[in-house]
C-alpha positions in Angstrom: 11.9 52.3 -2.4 12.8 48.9 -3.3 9.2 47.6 -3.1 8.5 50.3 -5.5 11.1 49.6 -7.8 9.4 46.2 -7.5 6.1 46.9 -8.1 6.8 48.5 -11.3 9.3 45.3 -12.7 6.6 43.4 -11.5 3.8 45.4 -13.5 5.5 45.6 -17.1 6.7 41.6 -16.6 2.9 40.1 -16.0 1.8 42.6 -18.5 4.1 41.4 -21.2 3.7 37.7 -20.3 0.4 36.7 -19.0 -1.0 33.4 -19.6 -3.6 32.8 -21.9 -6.8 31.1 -20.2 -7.8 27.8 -21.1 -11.5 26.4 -20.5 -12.7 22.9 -21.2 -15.2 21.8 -24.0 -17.9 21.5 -21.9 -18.5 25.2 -20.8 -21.5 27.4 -22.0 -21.0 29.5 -25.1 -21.9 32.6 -23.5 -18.4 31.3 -21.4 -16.7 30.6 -24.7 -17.5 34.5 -25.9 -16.3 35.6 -22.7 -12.8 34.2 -23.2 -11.9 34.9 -26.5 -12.5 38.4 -25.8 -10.2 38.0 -23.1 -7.6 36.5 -25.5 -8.0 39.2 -27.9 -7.4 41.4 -25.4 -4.3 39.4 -24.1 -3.2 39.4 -27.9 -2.7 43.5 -28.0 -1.1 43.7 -25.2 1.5 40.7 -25.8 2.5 42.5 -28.2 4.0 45.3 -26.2 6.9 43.6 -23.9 10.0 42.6 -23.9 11.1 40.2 -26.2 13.1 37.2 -25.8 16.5 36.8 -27.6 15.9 34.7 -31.4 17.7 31.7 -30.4 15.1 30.9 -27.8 17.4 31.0 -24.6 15.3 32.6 -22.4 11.8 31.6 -23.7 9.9 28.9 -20.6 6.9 27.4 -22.0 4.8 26.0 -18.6 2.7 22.8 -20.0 0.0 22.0 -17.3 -3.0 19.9 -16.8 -5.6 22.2 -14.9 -8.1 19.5 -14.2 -5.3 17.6 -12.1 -3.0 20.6 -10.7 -4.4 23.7 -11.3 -4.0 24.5 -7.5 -0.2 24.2 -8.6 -0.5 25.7 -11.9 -0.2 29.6 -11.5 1.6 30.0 -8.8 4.4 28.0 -10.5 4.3 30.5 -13.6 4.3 33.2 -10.7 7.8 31.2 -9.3 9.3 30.9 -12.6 8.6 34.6 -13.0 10.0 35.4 -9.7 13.5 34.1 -10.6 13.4 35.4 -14.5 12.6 38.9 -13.0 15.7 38.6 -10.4 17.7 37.0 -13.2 17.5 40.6 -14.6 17.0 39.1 -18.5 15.0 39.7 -21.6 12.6 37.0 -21.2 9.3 35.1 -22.3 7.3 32.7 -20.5 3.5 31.1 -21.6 1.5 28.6 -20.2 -0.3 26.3 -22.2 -3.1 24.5 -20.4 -3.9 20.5 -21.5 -6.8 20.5 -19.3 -6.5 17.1 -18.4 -3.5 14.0 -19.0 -5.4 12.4 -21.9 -2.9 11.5 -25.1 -4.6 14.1 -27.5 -4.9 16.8 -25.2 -1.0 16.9 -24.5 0.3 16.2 -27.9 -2.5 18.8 -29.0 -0.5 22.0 -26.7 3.1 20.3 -27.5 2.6 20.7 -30.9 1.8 24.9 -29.5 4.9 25.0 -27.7 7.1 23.4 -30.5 5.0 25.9 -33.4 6.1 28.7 -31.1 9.4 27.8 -30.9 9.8 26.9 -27.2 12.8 24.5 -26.5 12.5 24.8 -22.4 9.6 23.4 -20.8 8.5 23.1 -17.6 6.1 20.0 -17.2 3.4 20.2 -14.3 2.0 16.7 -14.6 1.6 14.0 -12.7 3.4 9.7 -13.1 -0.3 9.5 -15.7 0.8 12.1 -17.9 4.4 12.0 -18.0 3.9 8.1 -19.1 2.5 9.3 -22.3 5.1 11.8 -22.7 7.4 9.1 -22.2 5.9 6.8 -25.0 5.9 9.5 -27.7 8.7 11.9 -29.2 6.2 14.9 -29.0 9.2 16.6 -26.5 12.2 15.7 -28.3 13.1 19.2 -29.7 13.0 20.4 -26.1 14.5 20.0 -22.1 11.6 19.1 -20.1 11.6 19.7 -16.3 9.2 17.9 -14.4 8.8 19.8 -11.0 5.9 16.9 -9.8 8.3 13.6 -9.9 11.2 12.3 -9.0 13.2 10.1 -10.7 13.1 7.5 -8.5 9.1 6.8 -9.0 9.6 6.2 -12.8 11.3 3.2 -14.6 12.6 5.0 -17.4 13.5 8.4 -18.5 14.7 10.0 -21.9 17.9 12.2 -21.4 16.3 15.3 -21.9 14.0 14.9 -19.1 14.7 16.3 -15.8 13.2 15.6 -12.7 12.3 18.1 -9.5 10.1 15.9 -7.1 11.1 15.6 -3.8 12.0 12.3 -2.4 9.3 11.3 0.8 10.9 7.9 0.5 14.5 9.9 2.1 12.5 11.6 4.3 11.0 8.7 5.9 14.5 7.2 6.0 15.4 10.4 8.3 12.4 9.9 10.3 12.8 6.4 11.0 16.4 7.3 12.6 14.5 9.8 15.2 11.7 7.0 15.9 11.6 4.5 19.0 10.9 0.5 19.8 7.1 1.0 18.8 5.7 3.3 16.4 2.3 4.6 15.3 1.3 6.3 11.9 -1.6 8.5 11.3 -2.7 8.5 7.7 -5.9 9.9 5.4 -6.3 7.5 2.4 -5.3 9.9 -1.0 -3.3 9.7 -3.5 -0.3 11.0 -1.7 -1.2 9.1 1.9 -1.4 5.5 0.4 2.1 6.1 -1.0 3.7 7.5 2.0 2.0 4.8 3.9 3.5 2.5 1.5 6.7 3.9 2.4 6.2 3.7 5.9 5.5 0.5 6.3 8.4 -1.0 4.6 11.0 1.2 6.1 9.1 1.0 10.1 8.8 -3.2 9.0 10.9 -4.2 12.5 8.8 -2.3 14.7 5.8 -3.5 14.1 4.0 -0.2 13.3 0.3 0.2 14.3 -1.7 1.9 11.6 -4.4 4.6 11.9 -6.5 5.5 9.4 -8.1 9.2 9.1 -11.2 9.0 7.5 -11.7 12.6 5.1 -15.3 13.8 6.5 -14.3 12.4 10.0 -14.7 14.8 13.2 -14.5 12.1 15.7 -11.5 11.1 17.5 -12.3 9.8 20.7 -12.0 6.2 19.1 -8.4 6.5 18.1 -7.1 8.3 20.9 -8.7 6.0 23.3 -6.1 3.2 22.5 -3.5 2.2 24.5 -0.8 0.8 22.3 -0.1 4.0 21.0 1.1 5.8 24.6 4.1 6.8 24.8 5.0 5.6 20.9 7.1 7.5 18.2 3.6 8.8 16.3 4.1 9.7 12.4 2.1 11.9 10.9 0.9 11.6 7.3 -1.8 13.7 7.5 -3.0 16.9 5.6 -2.3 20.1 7.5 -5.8 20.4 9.4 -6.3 16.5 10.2 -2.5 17.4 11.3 -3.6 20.1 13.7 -6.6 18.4 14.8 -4.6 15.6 15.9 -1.9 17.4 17.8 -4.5 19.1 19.6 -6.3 15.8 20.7 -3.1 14.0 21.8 -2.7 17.1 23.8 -6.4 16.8 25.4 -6.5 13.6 26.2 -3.0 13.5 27.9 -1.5 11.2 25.2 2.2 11.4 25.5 4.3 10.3 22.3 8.0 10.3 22.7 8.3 12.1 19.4 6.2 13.2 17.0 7.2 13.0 13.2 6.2 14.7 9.6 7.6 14.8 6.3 7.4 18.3 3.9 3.4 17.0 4.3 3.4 19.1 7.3 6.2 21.7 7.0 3.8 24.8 6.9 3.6 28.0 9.0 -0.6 27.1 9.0 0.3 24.5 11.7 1.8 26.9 14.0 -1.6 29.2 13.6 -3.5 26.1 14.5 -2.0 24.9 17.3 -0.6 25.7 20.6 2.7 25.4 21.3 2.6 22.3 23.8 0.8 20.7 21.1 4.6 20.9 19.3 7.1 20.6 21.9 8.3 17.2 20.4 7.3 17.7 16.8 10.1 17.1 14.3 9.1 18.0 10.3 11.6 16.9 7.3 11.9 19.8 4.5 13.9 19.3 1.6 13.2 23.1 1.0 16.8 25.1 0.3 17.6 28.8 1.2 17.4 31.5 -1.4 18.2 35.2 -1.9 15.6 37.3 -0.2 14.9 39.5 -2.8 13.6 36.5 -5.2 11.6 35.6 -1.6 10.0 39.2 -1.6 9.4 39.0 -6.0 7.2 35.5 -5.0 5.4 36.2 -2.8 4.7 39.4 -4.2 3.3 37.0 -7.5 1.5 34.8 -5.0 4.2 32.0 -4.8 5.3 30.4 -1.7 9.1 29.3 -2.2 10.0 29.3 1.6 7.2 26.7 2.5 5.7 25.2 -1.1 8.1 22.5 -2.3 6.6 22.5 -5.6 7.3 26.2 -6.0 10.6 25.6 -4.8 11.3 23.2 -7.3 10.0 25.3 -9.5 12.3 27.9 -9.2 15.0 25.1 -9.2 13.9 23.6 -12.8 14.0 28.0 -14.1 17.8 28.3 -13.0 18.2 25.2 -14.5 16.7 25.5 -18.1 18.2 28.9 -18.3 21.5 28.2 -17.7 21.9 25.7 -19.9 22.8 27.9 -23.0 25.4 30.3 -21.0 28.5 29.7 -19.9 27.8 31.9 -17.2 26.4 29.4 -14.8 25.0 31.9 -12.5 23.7 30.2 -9.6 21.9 31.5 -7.0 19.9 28.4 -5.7 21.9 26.1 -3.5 20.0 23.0 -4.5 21.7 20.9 -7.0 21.3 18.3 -9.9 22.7 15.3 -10.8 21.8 12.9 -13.3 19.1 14.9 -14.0 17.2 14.7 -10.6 17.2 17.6 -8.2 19.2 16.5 -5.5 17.5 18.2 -2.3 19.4 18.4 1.3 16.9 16.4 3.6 16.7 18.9 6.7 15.4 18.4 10.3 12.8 21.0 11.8 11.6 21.2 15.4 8.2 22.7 16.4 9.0 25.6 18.8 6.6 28.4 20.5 7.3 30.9 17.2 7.6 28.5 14.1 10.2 25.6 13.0 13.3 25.5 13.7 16.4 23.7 12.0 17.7 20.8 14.5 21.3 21.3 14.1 22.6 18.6 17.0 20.0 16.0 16.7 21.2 13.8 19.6 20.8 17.0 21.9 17.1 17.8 20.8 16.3 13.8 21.4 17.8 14.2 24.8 15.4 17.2 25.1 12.8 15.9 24.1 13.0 12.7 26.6 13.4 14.6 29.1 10.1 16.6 28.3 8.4 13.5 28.6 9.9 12.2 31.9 8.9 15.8 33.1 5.1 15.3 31.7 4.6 11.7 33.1 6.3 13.3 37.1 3.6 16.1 36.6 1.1 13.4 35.5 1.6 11.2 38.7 2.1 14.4 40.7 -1.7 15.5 39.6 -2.9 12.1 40.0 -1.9 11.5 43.9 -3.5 15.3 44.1 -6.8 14.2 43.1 -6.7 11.1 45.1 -5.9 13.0 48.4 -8.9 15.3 47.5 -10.8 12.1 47.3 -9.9 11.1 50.9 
């Protein structure tokens, strides 16, 4: 009954408040013709839902560049939906799409947002574009949530802008306290693993870290696993979720034994567990910053196709809605137990374990190192054990 109930909420919501489509310049006119009848379309039905209060309170405008995160793009509309729906409110929500970070572009659907009298926005772009937002006063009139970055990354911020990234740089800090004598990190060159290997290196500097790098197209890993500094090392992943797999599985075949293995929220994803076996995570530890939420908003997600148990960016999502629409009640109904201070989201760094079924929060860390030691003393007994087998056999 209550996924019916659901279903319909669900239907008259996306109905009311679907996004307009955007496409670039560049496309064919017969594309162009396509869309606009799509719009007009869009237009009638807009005109049907519910309708936000006239001060504004609960209107979200989503500003996004869909050349740089559309992957992120709609199912953060479908998160922020999630929680207006639950929030049980008269609501409005659009997306305007820049297409890319350039200056005219952004100022161009700013100038949208303040026309149509948005005063919340919720900012999908990346250090590039919030610079320029930075260096203008396009966003004065409004509070700006930026879901993407945290505070920390930038060297100033206006007061009316509000930061939701997590912090890897916290997470590595975590990991470090998990990691032995020597240490080995496993890294594809991106955006995101030249700055967590940036990160790594200056928090592992006193252990000397040996460096791997992953190359993108590469299916060959005999080379790297054939290198003996990195037995029996802590070995930190930085790695996308298949290289991730991939390389559990090969440390696995070619009887490479790390004490520990670590991840930050790079790697905190039920896809692992489908693409591995579970010896391949026996002494795999993963960082999420991720908090708990009502199970209801859960089922209204992923029901949207948004992922707030395992996509941070979702989840801060969903942090930055509660946020902007709270700020004009003096209700302060909070349902999300992540907070924020000085206007950064302030996320609980939490320890996961790799087990046969999933991750699991490490609640007595000392207790699943001792664990995990011990796994490895039993490995390296069975190792010998198997060895002085095949010798015999030899004799």
């Amino acid at each position: 009954m209550k996924n019916i109930i659901l279903l319909i909420l669900v239907s008259f919501f996306v109905i009311g408040c679907a996004p307009k489509g955007k496409v670039p310049p560049s496309q064919t006119q017969e594309v162009k013709n396509t869309v606009i009848k799509q719009e007009v379309y869009e237009d009638a039905i807009i005109k049907e839902p519910v309708v936000a209060d006239e001060k504004g309170a609960n209107k979200i405008a989503v500003l996004y560049p869909s050349k740089v995160v559309g992957k992120y793009a709609k199912s953060t509309v479908n998160a922020v939906m999630a929680y207006l729906i639950y929030n049980n409110k008269e609501f409005e929500i659009e997306s305007f799409d820049s297409y890319d970070e350039t200056n005219i572009n952004i100022l161009t659907q700013i100038k949208k947002i303040q026309e149509q009298g948005f005063k919340k926005v919720i900012a999908l772009f990346t250090q590039n574009g919030y610079e320029i937002l930075n260096r203008t006063h396009a966003l004065h009139f409004a509070k700006v949530y930026f879901p993407l970055i945290n505070k920390s990354e930038i060297s100033f911020a206006k007061d009316n802008f509000v930061f939701g990234g997590i912090s890897y740089e916290e997470q590595i800090k975590l990991l470090k306290t998990l990691s032995s004598e020597k240490s080995t990190m496993f890294y594809v060159p991106s955006y995101l693993g030249n700055k967590l290997k940036a990160l790594y290196n200056i928090e592992f500097m006193d252990t000397n870290p040996i460096t791997k790098e992953i190359e993108r197209t590469t299916n060959k890993y005999q080379y790297i696993m054939n290198d003996e500094r990195i037995l029996y090392n802590t070995i930190l992943l930085n790695t996308p979720i298949i290289k991730t797999s991939i390389i559990l599985s090969q440390l696995t075949a070619y009887e490479i034994d790390p004490i520990r293995i670590l991840s930050t929220q790079l790697n905190y994803n039920p896809l692992l567990v489908k693409l591995t076996q579970p010896r391949d995570r026996t002494n795999l530890f993963v960082v999420n910053s991720i908090g708990k939420v009502d199970s209801f908003i859960e089922e209204y997600s992923d029901l949207l196709g948004a992922d707030i148990k395992y996509n941070w960016v979702d989840y801060s999502s969903l942090v930055g809605a509660e946020y902007l629409m709270n700020l004009d009640t003096d209700e302060n109904k909070k349902i999300i137990e992540t907070d924020i201070e000085e206007n950064q989201v302030k996320y609980q760094q939490k320890l996961y374990r790799g087990t046969s079924y999933g991750f699991k929060e490490v609640t007595d860390i000392d207790a699943a190192l001792e664990e995990t030691y011990n796994t490895l003393i039993k490995k390296q007994e069975e190792k010998k054990e198997k060895e002085e087998q095949e010798l015999l056999k030899k004799q």
